[in-house]
N, C-alpha and C positions, 0 to 999 in steps of 0.2 A: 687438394685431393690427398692431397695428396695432402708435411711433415721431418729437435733430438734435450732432457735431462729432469724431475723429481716429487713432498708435505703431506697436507690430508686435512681434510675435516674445516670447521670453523675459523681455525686460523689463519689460513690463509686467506678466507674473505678481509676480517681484521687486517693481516699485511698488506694486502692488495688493495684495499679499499682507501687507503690512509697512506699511498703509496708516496702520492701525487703533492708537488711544491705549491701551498696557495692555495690547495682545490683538492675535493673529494671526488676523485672521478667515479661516475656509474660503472665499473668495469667487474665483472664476474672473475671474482677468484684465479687471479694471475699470483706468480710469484717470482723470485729473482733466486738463479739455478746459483748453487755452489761449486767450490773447483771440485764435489766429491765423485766418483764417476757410476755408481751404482742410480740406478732408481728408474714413442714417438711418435688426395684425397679430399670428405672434409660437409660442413651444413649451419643454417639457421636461418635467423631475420625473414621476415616476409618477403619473397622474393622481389628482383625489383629488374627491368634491364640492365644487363651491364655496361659500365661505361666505360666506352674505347678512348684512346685520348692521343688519337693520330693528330691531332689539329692544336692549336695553345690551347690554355685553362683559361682561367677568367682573366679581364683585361688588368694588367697591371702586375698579376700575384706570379708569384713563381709557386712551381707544383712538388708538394710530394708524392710522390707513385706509389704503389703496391701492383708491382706482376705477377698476376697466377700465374701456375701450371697450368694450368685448362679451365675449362666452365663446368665448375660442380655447386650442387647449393651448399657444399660446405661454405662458400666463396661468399653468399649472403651474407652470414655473421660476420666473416672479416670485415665485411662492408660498412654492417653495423656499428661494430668499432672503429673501424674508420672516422664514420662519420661522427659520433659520440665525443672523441679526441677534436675533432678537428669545430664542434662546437665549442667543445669545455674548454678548448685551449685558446678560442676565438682567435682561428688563423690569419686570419683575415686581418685581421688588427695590424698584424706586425709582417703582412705582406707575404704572407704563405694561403696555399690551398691544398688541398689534400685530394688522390681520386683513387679508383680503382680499376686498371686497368687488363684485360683478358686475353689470354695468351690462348692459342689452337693447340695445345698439347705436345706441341712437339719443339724440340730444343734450335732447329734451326727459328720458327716462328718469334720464340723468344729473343735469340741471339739478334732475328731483325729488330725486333721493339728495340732491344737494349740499343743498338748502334741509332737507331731513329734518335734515342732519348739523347743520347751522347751530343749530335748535331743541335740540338734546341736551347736557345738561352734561357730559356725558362723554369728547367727542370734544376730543382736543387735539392734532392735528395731522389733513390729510387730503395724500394724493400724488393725483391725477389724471389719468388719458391723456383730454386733452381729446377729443374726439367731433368738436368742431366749429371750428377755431383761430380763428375769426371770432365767434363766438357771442356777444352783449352780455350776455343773461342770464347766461351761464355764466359769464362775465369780473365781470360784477357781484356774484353768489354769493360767486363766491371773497374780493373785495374785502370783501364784507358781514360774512364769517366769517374774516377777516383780522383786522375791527374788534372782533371780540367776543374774539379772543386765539388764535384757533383757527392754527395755522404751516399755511403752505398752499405743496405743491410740484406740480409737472406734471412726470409720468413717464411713457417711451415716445414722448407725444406732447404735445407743448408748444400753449400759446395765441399768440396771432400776437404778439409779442414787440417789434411797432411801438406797436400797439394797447393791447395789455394786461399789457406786462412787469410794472407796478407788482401784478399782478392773484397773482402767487406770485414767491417767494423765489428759485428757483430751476428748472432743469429736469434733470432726471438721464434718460440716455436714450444712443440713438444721436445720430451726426451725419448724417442721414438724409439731407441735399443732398449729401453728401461719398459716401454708401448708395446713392444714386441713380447717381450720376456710374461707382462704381464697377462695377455693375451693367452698366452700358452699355458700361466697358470692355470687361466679359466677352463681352458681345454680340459689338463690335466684333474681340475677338481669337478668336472662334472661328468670325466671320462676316464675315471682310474682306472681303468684298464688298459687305456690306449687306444691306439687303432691303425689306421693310416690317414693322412690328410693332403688335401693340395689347398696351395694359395692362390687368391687371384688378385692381380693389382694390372696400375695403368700401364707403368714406366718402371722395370726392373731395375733400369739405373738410377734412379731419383734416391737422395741420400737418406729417406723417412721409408722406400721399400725396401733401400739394402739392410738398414738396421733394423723395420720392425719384422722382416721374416726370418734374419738373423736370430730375432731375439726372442720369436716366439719358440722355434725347436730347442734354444737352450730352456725358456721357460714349460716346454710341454715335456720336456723330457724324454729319455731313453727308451720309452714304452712308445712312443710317437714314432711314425715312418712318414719322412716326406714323400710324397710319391712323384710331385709338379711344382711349379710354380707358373701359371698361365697370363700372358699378359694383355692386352688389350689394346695398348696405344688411346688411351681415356673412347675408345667407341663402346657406346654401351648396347649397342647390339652384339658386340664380338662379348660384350661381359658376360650375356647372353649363352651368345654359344661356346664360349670355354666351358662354361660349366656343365652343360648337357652334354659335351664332349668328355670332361675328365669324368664325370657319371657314369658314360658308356665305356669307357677304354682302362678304369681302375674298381673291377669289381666288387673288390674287401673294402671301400673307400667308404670312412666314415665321418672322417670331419672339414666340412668346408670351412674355410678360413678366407675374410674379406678383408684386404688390405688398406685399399684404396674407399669412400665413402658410399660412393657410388655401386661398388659391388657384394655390400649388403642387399641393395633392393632383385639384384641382380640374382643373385643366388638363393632369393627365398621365391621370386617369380619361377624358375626354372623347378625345383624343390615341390612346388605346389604342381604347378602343369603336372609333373610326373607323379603326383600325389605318393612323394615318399619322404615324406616328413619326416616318418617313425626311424628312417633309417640313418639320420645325418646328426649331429650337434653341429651348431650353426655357434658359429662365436666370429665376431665383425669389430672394425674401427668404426667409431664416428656414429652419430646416429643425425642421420638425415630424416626429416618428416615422417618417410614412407617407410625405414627404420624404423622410426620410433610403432608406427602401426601395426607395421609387422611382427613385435615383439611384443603390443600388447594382444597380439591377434593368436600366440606362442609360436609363434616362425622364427625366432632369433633366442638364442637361449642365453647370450653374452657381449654386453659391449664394452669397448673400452673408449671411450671419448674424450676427444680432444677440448680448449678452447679457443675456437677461429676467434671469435669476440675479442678475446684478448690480445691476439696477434694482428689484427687489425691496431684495436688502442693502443697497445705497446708499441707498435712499428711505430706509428705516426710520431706518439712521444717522443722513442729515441728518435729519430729522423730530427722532427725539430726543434730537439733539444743539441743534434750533433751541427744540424747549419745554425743557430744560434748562441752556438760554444754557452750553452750553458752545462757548465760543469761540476755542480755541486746534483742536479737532474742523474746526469749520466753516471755519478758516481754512487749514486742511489741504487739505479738501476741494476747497475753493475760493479759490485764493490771490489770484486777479486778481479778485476781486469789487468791483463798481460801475467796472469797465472795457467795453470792447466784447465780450462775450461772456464774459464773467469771471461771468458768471452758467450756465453749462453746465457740467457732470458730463458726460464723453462716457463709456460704459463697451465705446466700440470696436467695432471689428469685423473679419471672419473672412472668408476669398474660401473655399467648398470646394468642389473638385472632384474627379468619381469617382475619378480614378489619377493615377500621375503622368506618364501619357501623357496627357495635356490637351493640348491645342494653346494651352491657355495658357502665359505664361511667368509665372512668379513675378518676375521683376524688373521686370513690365509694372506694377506692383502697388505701389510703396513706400509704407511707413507702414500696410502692411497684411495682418493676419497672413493667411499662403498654406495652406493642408492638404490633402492628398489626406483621400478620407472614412478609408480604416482611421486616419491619424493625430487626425481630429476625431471618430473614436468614442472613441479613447484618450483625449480630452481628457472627452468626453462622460462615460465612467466614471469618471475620479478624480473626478466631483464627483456621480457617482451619477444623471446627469440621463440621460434618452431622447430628448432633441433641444432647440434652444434656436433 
């Protein structure tokens, strides 16, 4: 749902695509972040059950995990990539599996998973979308299950990185304050006036809501008043009613802002009921299915999307490139490692809007790939995903 660092365009298919030792992995425009610090829920793949992974993996394999934050069809594409790696790399081969396992949203839930994983001799590596960036327990866990040899990464959403960087290896993700900022451009270029706006997201403390609502006020600018930030604990009937709430209680309120992936569909549902379209600019993270419809439907005027896909494939990569110390992998991945941010994997992001009568400009935007939606459903199908 949830979500931190930077390119643009054709190039980085090329970089990403040719990333990979031995093998061309199918993976959507990922890239490897730099130490620079300028440039952060969640959807895709056909949906499928998610799978819990209280019990061993398959007989023989030890696991790599990936733990959400909650259950969003952001979480499908990570899946997708998931699975994509964990064939190209034919885990199985070399006595690895890969799953995906789903957290209830809230930070004690995850903190039991992690201690559960800790206990199991199975488990040899786990990825993470922390819950909580501040969380001691959870920062502890990690470190605990670090000591017993288990590889530990944060994906999607990082641990607070002053506090607890020694706590994982690395973060693969967006650059969520760069996510943020951009966000706020959108605001700002389709609402040079200004206005007032509230945010709505799952989990205020999760390290992809502190930066990307951070990053959208310094991107929307001075003309911009925040008025809330309304949170939800990932229920999407409270997603519901934040919104018809900050509606009623902030009269001058003109721009909803969706944080989390899940409160796009949320905020254009509420929007419609009230049939006050006319009076909102709608700009959201992530385009989930019912996003993407609602923006061909003109209910969404702005997205900035992430790629779970890639954070899926990335994770698995690093993970079983880090329990099979192969190091020439990892140094790929991550060339500026034990520099200032030489610890991030960015796997980028995407500005789309409906057409290409936006009042946006694409050159307002550098270092960031631009689409109208027919061009990012095109992208959307060469990798077979329903929204990312």
């Amino acid at each position: 749902m949830i979500l931190s660092r930077r390119m643009s365009g054709f190039c980085w298919i090329l970089s990403s695509i040719f990333f990979f030792v031995g093998c061309e992995p199918n993976v959507p425009k990922t890239k490897v972040a730099n130490n620079s610090t300028d440039s952060g829920g969640h959807t895709a793949g056909t949906p499928k059950t998610h799978a819990h992974v209280s019990g061993g993996g398959t007989a023989g394999l030890k696991r790599l995990i990936i733990l959400t934050n909650g259950d969003s069809p952001f979480w499908d594409a990570c899946r997708e990539g998931l699975l994509a790696a964990k064939s190209e790399l034919k885990l199985s081969e070399v006595g690895l599996d890969a799953v995906l396992d789903v957290n209830d949203g809230s930070a004690q839930g995850q903190l039991a998973k992690l201690q559960q994983y800790g206990t199991q001799s199975d488990i040899a590596g786990v990825g993470v979308s922390a819950v909580d960036a501040k969380n001691v327990a959870i920062a502890d866990e990690l470190r605990s299950m670090q000591k017993k040899g288990i590889k530990i990464l944060t994906i999607d959403s990082d641990v607070d990185r002053t506090q607890f960087g020694d706590a994982r290896h690395a973060f693969i993700g967006t650059d969520n304050l760069t996510g943020g900022k951009v966000l706020g451009k959108c605001a700002a270029g389709l609402k040079p006036g200004g206005g007032e706006y509230v945010t709505f997201v799952g989990l205020k403390g999760a390290q992809n809501a502190i930066e990307r609502i951070g990053g959208f006020g310094e991107g929307a600018g001075e003309k911009f008043t925040a008025k809330d930030t309304m949170t939800d604990e990932t229920d999407k009937t409270k997603a519901r009613d934040n919104v018809r709430n900050a509606i009623r209680n902030h009269p001058n309120l003109s721009v909803l802002v969706g944080i989390w992936s899940y409160n796009a569909p949320a905020i254009v549902d509420v929007v419609k009921e009230a049939n006050r379209r006319k009076d909102f600019t709608i700009v959201v993270f992530d385009a989930e299915p019912t996003a993407i419809t609602a923006m061909a439907e003109g209910n969404i005027d702005a997205m900035v999307v992430q790629n779970p896909f890639a954070m899926g494939y990335e994770g698995v990569r690093m993970l079983d490139a880090l329990v099979r110390g192969q190091k020439d992998v990892l140094e790929k991945m991550l060339p500026n490692y034990g520099k200032p941010e030489g610890d991030i994997f960015d796997t980028g992001l995407k500005v789309v809007v409906p057409s290409a009568e936006s009042l946006l400009n694409p050159n307002h935007f550098p270092g960031v790939e631009f689409l109208t939606l027919e061009k990012f459903r095109l992208w959307l199908n060469k990798y077979s995903l329903t929204g990312s």
